[in-house]
N, CA, C and O atoms as a GROMACS GRO file, in nm:
protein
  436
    1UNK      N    1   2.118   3.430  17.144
    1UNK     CA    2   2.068   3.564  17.156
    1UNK      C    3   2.180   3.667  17.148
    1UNK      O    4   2.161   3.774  17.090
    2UNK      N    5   2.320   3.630  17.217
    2UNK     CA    6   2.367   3.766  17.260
    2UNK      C    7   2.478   3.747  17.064
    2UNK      O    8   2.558   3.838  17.040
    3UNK      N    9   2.465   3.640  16.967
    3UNK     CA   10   2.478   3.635  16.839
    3UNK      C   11   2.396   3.732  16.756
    3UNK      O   12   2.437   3.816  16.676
    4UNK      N   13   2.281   3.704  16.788
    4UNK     CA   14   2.163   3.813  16.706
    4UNK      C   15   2.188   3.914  16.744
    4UNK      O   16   2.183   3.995  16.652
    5UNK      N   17   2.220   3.967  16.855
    5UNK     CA   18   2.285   4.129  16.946
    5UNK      C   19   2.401   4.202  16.881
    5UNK      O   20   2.387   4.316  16.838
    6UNK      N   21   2.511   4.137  16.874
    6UNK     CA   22   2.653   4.166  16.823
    6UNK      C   23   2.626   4.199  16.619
    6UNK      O   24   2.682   4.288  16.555
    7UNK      N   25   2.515   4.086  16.555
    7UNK     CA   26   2.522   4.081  16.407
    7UNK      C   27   2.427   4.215  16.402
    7UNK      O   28   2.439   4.284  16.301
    8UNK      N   29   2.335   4.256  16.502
    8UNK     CA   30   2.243   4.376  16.505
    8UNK      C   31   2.333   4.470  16.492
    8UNK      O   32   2.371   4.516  16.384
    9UNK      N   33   2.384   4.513  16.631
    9UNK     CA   34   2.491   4.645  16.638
    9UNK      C   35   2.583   4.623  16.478
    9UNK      O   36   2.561   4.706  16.390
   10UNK      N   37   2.659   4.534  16.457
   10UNK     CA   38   2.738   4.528  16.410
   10UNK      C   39   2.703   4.586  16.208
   10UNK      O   40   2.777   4.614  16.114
   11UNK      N   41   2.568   4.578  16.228
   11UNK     CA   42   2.485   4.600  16.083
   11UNK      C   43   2.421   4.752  16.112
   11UNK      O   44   2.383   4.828  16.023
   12UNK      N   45   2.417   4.775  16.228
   12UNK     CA   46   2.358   4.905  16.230
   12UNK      C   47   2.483   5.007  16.213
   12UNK      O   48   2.471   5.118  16.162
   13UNK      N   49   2.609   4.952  16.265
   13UNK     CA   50   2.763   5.042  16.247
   13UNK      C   51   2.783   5.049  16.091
   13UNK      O   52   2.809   5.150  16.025
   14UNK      N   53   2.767   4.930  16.049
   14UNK     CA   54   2.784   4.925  15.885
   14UNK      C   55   2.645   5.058  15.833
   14UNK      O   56   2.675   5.156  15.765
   15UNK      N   57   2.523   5.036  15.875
   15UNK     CA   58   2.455   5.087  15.788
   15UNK      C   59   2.516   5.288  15.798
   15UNK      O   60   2.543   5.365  15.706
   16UNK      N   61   2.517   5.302  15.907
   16UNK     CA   62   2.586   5.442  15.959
   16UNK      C   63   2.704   5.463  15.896
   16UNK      O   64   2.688   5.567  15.833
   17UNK      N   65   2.828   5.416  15.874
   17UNK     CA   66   2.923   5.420  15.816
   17UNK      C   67   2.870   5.452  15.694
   17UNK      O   68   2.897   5.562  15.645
   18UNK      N   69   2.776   5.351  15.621
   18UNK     CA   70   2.757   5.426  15.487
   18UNK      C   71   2.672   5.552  15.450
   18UNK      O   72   2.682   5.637  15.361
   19UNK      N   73   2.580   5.530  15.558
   19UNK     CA   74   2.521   5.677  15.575
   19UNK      C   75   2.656   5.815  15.578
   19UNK      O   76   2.664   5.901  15.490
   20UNK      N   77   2.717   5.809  15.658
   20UNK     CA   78   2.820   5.937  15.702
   20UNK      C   79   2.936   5.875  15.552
   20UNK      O   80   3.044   5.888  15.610
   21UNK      N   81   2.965   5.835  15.443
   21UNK     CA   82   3.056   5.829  15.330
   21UNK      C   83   3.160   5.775  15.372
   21UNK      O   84   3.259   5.819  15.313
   22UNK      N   85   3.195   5.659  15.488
   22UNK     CA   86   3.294   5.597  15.492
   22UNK      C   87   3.391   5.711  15.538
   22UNK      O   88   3.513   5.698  15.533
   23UNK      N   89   3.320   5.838  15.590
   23UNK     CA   90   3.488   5.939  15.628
   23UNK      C   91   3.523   6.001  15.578
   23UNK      O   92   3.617   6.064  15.624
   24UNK      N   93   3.466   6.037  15.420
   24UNK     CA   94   3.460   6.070  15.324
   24UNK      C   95   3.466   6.209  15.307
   24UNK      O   96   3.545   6.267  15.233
   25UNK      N   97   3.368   6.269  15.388
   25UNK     CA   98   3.305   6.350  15.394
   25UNK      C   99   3.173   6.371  15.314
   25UNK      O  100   3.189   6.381  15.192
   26UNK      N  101   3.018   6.383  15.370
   26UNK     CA  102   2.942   6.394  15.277
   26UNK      C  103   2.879   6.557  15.227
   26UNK      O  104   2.860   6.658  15.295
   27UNK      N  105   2.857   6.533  15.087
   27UNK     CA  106   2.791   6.682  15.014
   27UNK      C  107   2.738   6.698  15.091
   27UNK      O  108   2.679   6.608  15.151
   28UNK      N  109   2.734   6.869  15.137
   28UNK     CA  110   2.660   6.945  15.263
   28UNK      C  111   2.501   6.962  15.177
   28UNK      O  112   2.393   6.932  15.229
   29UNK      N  113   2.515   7.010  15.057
   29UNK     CA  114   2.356   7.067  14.959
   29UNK      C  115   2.417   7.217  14.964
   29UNK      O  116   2.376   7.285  14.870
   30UNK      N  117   2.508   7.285  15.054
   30UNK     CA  118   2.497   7.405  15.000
   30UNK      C  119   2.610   7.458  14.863
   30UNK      O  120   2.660   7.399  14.766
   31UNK      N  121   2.615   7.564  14.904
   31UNK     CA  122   2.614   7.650  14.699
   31UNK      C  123   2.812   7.684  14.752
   31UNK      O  124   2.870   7.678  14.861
   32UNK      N  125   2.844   7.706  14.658
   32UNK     CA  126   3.008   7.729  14.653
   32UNK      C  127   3.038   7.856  14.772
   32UNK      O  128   3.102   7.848  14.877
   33UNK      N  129   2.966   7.975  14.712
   33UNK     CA  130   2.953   8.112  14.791
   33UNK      C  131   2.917   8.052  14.927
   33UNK      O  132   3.028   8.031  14.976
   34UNK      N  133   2.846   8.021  14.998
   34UNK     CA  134   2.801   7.941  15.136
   34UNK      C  135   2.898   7.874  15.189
   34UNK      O  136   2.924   7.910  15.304
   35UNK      N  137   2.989   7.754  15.130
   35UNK     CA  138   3.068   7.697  15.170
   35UNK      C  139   3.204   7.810  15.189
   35UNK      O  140   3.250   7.844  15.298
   36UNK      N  141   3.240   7.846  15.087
   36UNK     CA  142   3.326   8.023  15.113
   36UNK      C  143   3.371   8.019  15.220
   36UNK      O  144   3.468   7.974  15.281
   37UNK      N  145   3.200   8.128  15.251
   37UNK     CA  146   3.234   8.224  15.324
   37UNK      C  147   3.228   8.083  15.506
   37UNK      O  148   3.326   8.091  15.581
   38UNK      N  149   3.138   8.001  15.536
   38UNK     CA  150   3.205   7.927  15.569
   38UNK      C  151   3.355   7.888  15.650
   38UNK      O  152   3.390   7.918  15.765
   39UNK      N  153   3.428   7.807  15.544
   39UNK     CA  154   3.523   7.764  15.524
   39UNK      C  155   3.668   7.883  15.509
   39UNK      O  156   3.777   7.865  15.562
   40UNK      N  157   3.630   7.995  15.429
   40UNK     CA  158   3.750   8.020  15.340
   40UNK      C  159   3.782   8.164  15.409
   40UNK      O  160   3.888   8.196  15.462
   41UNK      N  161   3.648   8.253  15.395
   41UNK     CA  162   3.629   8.384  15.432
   41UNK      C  163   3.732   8.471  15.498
   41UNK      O  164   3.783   8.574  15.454
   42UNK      N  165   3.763   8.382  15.668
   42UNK     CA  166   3.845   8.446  15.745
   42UNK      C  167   3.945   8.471  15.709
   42UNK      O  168   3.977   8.586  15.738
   43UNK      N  169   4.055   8.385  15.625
   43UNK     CA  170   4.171   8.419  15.632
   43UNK      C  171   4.152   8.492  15.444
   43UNK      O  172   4.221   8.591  15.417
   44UNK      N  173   4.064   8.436  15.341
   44UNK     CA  174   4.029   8.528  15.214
   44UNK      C  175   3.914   8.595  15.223
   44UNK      O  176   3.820   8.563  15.150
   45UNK      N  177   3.904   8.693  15.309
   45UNK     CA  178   3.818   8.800  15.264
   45UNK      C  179   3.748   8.874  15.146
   45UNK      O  180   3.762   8.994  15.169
   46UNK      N  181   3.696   8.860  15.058
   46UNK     CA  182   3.677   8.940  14.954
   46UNK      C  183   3.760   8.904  14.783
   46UNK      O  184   3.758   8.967  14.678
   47UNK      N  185   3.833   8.759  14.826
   47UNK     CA  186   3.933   8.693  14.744
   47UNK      C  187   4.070   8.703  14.813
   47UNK      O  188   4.137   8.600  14.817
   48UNK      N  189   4.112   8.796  14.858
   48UNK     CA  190   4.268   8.846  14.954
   48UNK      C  191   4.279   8.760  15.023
   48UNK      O  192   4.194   8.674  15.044
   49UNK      N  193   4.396   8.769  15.076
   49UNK     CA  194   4.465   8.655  15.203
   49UNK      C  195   4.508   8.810  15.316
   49UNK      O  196   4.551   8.925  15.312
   50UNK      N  197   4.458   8.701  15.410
   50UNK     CA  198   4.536   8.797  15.521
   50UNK      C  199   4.646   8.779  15.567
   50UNK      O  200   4.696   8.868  15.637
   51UNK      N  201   4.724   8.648  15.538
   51UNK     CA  202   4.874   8.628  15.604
   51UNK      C  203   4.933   8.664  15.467
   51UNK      O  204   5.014   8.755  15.481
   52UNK      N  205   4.926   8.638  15.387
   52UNK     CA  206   5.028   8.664  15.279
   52UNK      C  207   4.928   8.730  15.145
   52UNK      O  208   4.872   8.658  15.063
   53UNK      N  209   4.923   8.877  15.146
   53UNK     CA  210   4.850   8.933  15.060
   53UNK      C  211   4.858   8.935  14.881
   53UNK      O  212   4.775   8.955  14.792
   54UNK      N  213   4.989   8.908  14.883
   54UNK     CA  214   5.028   8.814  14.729
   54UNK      C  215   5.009   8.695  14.699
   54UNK      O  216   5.054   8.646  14.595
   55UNK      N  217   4.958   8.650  14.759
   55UNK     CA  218   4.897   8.517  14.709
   55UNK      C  219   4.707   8.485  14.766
   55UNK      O  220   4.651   8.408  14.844
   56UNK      N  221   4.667   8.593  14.674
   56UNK     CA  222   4.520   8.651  14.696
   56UNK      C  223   4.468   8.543  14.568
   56UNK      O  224   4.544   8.499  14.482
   57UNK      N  225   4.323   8.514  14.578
   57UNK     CA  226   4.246   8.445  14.497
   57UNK      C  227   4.219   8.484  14.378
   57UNK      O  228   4.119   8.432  14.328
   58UNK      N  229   4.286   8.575  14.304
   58UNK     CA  230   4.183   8.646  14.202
   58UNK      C  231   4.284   8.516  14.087
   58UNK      O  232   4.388   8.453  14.107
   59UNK      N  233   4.192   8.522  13.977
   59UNK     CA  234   4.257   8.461  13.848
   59UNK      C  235   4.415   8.469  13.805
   59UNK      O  236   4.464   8.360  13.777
   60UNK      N  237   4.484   8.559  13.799
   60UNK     CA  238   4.580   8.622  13.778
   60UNK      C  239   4.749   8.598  13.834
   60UNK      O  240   4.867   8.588  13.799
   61UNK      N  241   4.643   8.600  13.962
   61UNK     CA  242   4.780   8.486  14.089
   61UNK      C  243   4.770   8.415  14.126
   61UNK      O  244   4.858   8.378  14.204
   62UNK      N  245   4.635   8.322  14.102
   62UNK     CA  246   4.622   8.204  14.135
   62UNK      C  247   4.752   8.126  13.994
   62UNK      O  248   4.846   8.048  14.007
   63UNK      N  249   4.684   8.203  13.856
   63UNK     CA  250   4.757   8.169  13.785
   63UNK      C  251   4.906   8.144  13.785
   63UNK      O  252   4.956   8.040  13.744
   64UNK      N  253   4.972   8.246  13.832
   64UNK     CA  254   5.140   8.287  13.864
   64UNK      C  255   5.158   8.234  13.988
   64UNK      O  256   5.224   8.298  14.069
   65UNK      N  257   5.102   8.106  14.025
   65UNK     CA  258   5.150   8.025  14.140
   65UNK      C  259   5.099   7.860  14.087
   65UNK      O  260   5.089   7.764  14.162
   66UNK      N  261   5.072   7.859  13.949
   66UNK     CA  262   5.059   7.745  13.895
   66UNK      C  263   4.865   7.710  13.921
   66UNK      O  264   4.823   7.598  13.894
   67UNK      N  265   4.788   7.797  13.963
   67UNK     CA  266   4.656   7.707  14.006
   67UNK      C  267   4.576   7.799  13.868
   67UNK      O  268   4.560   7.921  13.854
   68UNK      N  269   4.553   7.733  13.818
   68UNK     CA  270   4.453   7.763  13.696
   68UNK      C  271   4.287   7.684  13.645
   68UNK      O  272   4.226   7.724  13.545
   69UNK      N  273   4.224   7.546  13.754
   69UNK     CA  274   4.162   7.467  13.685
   69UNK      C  275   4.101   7.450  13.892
   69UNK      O  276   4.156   7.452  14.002
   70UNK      N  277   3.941   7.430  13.828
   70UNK     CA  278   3.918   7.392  14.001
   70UNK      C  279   3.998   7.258  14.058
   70UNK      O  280   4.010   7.270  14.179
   71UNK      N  281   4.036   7.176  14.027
   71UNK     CA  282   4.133   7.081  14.027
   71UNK      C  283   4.209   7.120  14.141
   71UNK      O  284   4.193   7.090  14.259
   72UNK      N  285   4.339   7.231  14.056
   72UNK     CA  286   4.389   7.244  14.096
   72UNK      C  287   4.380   7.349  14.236
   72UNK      O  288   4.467   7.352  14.323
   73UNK      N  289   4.271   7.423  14.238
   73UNK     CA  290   4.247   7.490  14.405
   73UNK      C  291   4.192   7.342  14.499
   73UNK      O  292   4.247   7.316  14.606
   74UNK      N  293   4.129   7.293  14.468
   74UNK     CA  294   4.108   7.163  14.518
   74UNK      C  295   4.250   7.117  14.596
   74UNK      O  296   4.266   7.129  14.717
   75UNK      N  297   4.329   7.071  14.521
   75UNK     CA  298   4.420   7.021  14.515
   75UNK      C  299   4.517   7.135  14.605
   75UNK      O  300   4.515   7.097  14.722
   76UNK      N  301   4.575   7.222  14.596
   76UNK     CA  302   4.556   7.308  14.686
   76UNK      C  303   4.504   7.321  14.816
   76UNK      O  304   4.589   7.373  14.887
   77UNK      N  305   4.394   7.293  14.880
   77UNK     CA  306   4.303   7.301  14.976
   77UNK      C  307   4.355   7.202  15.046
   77UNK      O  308   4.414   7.229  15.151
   78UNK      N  309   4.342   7.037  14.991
   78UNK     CA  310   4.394   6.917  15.028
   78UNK      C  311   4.542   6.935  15.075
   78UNK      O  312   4.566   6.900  15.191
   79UNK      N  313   4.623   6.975  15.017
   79UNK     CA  314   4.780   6.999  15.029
   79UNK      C  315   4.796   7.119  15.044
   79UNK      O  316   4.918   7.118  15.053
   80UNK      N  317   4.774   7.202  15.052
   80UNK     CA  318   4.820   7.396  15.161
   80UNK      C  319   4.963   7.364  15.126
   80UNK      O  320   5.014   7.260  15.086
   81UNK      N  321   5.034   7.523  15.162
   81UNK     CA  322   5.153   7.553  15.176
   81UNK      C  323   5.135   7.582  15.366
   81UNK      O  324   5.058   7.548  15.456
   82UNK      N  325   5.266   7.670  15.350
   82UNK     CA  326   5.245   7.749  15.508
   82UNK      C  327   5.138   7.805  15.560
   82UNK      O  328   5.075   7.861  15.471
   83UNK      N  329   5.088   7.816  15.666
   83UNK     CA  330   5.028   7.909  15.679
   83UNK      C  331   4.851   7.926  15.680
   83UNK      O  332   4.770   8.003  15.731
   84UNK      N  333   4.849   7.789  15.579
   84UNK     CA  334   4.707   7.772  15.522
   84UNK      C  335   4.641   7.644  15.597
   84UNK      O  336   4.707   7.542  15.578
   85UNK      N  337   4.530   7.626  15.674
   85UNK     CA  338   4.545   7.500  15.690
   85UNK      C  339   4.456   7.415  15.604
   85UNK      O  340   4.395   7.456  15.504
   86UNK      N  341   4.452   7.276  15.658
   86UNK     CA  342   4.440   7.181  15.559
   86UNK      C  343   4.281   7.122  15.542
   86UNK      O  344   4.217   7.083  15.640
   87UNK      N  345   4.230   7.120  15.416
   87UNK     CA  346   4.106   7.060  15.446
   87UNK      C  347   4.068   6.956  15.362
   87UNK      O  348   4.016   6.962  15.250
   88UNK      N  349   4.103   6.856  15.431
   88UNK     CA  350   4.068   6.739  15.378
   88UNK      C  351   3.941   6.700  15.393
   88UNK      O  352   3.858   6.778  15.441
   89UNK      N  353   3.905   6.557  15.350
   89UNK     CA  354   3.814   6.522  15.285
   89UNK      C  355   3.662   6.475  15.398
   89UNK      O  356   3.541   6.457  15.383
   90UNK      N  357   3.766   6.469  15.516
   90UNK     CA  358   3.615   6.469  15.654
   90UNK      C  359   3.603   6.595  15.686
   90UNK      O  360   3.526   6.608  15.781
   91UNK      N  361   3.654   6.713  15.641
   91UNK     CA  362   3.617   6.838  15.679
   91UNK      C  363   3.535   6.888  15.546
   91UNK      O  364   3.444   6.966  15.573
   92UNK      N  365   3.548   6.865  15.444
   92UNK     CA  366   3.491   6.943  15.335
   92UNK      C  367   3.495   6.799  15.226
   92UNK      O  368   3.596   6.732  15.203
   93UNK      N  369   3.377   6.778  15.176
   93UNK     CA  370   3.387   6.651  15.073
   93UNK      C  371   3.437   6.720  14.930
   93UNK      O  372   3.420   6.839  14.904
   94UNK      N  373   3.503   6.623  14.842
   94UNK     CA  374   3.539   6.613  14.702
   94UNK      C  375   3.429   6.726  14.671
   94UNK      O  376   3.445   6.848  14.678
   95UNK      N  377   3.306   6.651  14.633
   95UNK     CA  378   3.172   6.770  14.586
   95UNK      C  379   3.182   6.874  14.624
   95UNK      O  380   3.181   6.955  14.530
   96UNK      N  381   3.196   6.940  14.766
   96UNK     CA  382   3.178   7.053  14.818
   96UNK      C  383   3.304   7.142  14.800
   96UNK      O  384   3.296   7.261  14.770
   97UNK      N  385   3.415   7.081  14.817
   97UNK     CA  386   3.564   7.120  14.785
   97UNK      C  387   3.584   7.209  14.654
   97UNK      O  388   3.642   7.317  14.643
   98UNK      N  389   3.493   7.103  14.521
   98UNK     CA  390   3.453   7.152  14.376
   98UNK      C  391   3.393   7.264  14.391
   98UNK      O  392   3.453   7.344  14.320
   99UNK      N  393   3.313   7.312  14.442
   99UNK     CA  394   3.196   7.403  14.471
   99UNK      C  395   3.249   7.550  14.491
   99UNK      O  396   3.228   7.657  14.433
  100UNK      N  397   3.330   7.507  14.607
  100UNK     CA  398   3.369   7.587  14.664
  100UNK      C  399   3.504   7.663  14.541
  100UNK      O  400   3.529   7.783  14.548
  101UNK      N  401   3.570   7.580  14.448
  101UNK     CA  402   3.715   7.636  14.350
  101UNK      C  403   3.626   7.683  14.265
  101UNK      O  404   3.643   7.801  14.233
  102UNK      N  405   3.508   7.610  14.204
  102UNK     CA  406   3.438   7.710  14.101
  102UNK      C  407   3.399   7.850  14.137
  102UNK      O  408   3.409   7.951  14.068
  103UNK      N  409   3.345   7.836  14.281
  103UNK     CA  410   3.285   7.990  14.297
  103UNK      C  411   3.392   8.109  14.314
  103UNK      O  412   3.377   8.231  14.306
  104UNK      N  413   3.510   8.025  14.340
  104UNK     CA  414   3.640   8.147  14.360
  104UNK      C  415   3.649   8.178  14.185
  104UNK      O  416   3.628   8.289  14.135
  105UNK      N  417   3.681   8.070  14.118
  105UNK     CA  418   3.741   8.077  13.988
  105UNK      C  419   3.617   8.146  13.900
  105UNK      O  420   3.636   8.185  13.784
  106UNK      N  421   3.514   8.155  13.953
  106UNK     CA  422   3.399   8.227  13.903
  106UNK      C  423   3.380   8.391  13.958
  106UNK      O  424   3.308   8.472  13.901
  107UNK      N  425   3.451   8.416  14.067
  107UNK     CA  426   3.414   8.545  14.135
  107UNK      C  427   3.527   8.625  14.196
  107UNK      O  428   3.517   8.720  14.273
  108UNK      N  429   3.613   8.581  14.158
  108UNK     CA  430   3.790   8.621  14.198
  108UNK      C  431   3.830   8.671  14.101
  108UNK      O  432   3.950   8.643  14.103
  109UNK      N  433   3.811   8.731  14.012
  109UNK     CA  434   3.838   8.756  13.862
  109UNK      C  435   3.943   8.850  13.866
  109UNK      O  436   3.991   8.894  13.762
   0.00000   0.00000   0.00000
């Protein structure tokens, strides 16, 4: 009995693990703008940064700091400089991460 107990729990941890993405972080369903304001808002307001106002979201300086492709704000997000913190992949999933660089690279112009 207390075999059938341990292979129970032990299948119900597995089934949960895959439910929640292994850690992964899973797609929330919401829209890039949502995750934003969210996630991003406080310290980019309106596209701007509030600690360091030259290195604001719009196309232009994302460009003249090498970020040109949602990739690369992604990539970015994952790895920050100073100042910025970090959001990896149990705080914001791959999908949502995407979501979120298109709607800048779409509305930061």
């Amino acid at each position: 009995m207390k075999g059938l107990a341990s292979l129970s729990l032990a299948l119900l941890a597995a089934v949960c693990l895959a439910q929640a993405g292994c850690g992964r972080g899973v797609e929330s369903g919401k829209s890039g703008e949502e995750l934003f304001l969210t996630h991003c808002s406080g310290c980019h307001p309106d596209g701007g940064n509030v600690k360091y106002p030259r290195k604001s979201l719009d196309r232009m300086t994302l460009a003249a700091n090498g970020i040109t492709t949602p990739a690369g704000i992604v990539a970015k997000m994952r790895r920050p400089g100073p100042g910025m913190k970090t959001f990896d992949r149990q705080t914001i999933s791959d999908a949502d991460a995407r979501k979120v660089a298109e709607y800048i690279l779409a509305t930061f112009r």
